[in-house]
Backbone bond lengths (Angstrom), bond angles and torsions (degrees), N, CA, C in turn:
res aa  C-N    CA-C-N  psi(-1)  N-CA   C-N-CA  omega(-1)  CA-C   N-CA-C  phi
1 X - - - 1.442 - - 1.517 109.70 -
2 X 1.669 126.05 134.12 1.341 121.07 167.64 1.307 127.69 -80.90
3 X 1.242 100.69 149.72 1.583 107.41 -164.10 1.914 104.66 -57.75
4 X 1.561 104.55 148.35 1.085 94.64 172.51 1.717 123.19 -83.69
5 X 1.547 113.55 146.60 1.486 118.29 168.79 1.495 119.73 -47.25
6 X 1.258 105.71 130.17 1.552 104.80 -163.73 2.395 86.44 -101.42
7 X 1.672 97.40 132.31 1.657 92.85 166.39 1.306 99.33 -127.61
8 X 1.592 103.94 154.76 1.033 136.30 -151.78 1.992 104.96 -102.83
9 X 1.125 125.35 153.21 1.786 123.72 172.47 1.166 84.59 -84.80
10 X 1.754 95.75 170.57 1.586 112.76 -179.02 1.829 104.98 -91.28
11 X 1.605 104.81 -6.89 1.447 116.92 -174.00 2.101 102.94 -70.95
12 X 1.820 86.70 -50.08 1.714 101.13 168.60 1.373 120.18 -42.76
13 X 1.267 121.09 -49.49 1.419 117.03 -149.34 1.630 83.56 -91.23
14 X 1.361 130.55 -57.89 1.216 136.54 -177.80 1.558 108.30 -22.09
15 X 1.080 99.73 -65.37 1.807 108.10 -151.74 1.912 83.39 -89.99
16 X 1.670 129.63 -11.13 1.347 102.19 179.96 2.123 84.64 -82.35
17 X 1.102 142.06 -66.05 1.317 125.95 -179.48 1.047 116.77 -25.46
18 X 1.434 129.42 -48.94 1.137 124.62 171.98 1.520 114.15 -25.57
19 X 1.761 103.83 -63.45 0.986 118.30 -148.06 1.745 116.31 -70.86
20 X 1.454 102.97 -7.91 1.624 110.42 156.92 0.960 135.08 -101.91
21 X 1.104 106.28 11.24 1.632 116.29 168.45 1.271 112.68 -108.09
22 X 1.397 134.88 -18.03 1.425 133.60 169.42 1.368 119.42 -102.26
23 X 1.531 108.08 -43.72 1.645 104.08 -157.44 1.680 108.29 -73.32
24 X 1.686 118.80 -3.68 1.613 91.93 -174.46 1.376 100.18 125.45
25 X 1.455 108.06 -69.10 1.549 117.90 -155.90 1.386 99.91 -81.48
26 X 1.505 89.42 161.63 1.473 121.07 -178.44 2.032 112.58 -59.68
27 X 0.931 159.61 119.09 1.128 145.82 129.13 1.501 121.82 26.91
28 X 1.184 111.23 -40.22 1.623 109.15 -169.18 1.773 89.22 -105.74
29 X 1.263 126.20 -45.52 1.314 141.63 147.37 1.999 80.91 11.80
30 X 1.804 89.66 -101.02 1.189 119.89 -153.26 1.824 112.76 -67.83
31 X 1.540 106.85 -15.80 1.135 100.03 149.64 1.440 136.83 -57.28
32 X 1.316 102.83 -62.11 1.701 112.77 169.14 1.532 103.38 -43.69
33 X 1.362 127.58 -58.36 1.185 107.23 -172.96 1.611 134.10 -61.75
34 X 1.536 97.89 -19.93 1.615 101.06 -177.92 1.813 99.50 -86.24
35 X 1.373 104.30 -21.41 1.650 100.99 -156.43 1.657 140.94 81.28
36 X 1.410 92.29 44.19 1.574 121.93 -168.60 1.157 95.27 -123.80
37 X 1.393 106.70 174.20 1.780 116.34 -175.04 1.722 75.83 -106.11
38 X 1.794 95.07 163.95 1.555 106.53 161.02 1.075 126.32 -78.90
39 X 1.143 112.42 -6.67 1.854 105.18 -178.14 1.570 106.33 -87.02
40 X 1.202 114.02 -29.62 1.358 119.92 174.64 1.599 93.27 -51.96
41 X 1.602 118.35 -86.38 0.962 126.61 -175.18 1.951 133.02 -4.23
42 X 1.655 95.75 -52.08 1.580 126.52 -151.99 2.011 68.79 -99.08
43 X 1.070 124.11 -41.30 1.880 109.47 177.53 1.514 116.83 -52.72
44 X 1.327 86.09 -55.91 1.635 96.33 172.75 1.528 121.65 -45.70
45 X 1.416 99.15 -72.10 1.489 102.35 169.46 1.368 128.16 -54.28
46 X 1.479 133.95 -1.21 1.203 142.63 -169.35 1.653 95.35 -106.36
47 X 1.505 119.30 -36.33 1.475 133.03 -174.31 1.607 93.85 -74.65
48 X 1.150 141.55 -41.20 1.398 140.01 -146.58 1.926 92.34 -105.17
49 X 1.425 93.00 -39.38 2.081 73.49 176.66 1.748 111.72 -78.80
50 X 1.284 118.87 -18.63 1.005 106.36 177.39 1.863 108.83 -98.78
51 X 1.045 143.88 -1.07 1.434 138.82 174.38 1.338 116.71 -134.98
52 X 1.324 128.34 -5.89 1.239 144.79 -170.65 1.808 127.86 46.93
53 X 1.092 140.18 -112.67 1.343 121.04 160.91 1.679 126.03 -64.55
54 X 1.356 89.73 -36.10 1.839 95.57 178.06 1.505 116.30 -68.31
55 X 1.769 114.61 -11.21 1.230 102.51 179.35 1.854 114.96 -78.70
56 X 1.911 115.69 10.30 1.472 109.93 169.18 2.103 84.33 -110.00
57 X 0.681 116.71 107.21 1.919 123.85 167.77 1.683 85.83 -75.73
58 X 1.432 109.82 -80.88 1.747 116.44 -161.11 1.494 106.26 98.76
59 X 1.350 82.15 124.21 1.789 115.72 160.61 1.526 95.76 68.94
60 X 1.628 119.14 55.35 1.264 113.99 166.61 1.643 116.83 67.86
61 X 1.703 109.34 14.26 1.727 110.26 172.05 1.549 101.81 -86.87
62 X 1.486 91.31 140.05 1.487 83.72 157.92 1.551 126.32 -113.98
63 X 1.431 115.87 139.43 1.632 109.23 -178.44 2.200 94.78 -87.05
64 X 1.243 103.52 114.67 1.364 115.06 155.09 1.315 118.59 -142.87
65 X 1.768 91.29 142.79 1.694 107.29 163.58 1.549 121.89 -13.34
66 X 1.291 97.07 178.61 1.264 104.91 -177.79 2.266 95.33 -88.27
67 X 1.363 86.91 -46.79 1.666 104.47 170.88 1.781 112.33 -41.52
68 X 0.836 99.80 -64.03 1.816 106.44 -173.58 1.370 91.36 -82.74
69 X 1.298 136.54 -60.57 1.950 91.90 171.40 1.114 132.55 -22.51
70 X 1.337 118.35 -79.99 1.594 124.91 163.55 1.172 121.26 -22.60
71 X 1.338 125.77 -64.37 1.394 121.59 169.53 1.364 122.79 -52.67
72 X 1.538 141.06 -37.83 1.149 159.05 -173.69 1.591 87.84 -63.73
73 X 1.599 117.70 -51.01 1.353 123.62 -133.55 2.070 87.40 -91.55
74 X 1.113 108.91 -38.33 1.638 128.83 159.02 1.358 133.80 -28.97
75 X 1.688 82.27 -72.10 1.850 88.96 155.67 1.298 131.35 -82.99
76 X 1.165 129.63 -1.11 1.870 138.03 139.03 1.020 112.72 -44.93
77 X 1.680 126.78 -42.55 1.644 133.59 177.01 1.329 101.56 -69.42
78 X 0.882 142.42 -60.45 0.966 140.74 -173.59 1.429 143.79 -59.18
79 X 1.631 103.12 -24.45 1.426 108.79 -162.75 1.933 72.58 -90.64
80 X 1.234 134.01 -47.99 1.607 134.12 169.29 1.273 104.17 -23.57
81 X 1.503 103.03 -67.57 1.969 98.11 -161.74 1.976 103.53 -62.57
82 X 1.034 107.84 -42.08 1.612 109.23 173.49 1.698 117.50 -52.37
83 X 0.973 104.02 -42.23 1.841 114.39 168.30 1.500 122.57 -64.86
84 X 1.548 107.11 -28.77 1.421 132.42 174.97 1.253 96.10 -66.45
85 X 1.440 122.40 -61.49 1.882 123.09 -151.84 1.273 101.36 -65.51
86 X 1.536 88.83 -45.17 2.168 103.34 -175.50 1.161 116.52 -34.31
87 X 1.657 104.36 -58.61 1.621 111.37 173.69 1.835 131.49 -73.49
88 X 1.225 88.86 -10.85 1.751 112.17 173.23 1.796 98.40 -80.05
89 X 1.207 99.51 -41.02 1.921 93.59 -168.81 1.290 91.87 -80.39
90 X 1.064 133.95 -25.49 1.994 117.46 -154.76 1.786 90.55 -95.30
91 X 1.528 118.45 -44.82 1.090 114.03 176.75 1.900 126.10 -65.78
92 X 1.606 106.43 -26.87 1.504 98.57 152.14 1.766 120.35 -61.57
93 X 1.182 102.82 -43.73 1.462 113.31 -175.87 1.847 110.74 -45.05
94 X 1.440 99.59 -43.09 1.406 111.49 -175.29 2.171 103.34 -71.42
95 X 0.953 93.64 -44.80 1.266 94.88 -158.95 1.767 123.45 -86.73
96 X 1.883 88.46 2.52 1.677 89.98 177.70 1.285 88.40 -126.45
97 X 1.517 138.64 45.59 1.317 123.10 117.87 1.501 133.36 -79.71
98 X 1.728 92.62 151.73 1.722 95.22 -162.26 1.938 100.36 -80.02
99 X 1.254 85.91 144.92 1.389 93.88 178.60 1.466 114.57 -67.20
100 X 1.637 111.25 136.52 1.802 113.87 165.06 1.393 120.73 -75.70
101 X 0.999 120.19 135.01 1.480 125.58 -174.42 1.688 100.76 -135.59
């Protein structure tokens, strides 16, 4: 059996970024000390300079605009109305052949 994925709070990752930007130490420093790999670490910190707290949401939430809702919420309509036609074209297709007799 594989080991299970270990997740992290958004309080964890916070205050471990924190913790390379204030305390001194190196990244791997503060990895070893929490008991994380560094690449995790250098993710985190790459997620937090570019989105700042909202870049940890948790458990697959997402924090978006009011803008990218809509759009998110847009292309849901859409991929529907496209699935709609699909079955509108295959079912004309079916139904304007001439019958064999």
């Amino acid at each position: 059996m594989g080991a299970r994925r270990r997740s992290y709070s958004k309080e964890f990752k916070l205050e471990a970024v924190a913790m390379t930007n204030n305390s001194g130490k190196t990244i791997a420093e503060v990895a070893d000390d929490l008991g994380i790999e560094q690449s995790m670490l250098r993710h985190w910190r790459m997620k937090y300079q570019q989105s700042g707290e909202s870049g940890f949401p948790g458990h697959g939430n997402q924090n978006l605009t009011d803008e990218e809702a809509k759009i998110q919420r847009l292309k849901m309509e859409l991929e529907i109305v496209k699935e709609e036609r699909d079955i509108l074209k295959k079912a004309v297709a079916i139904f304007s052949k001439k019958p064999r007799y």
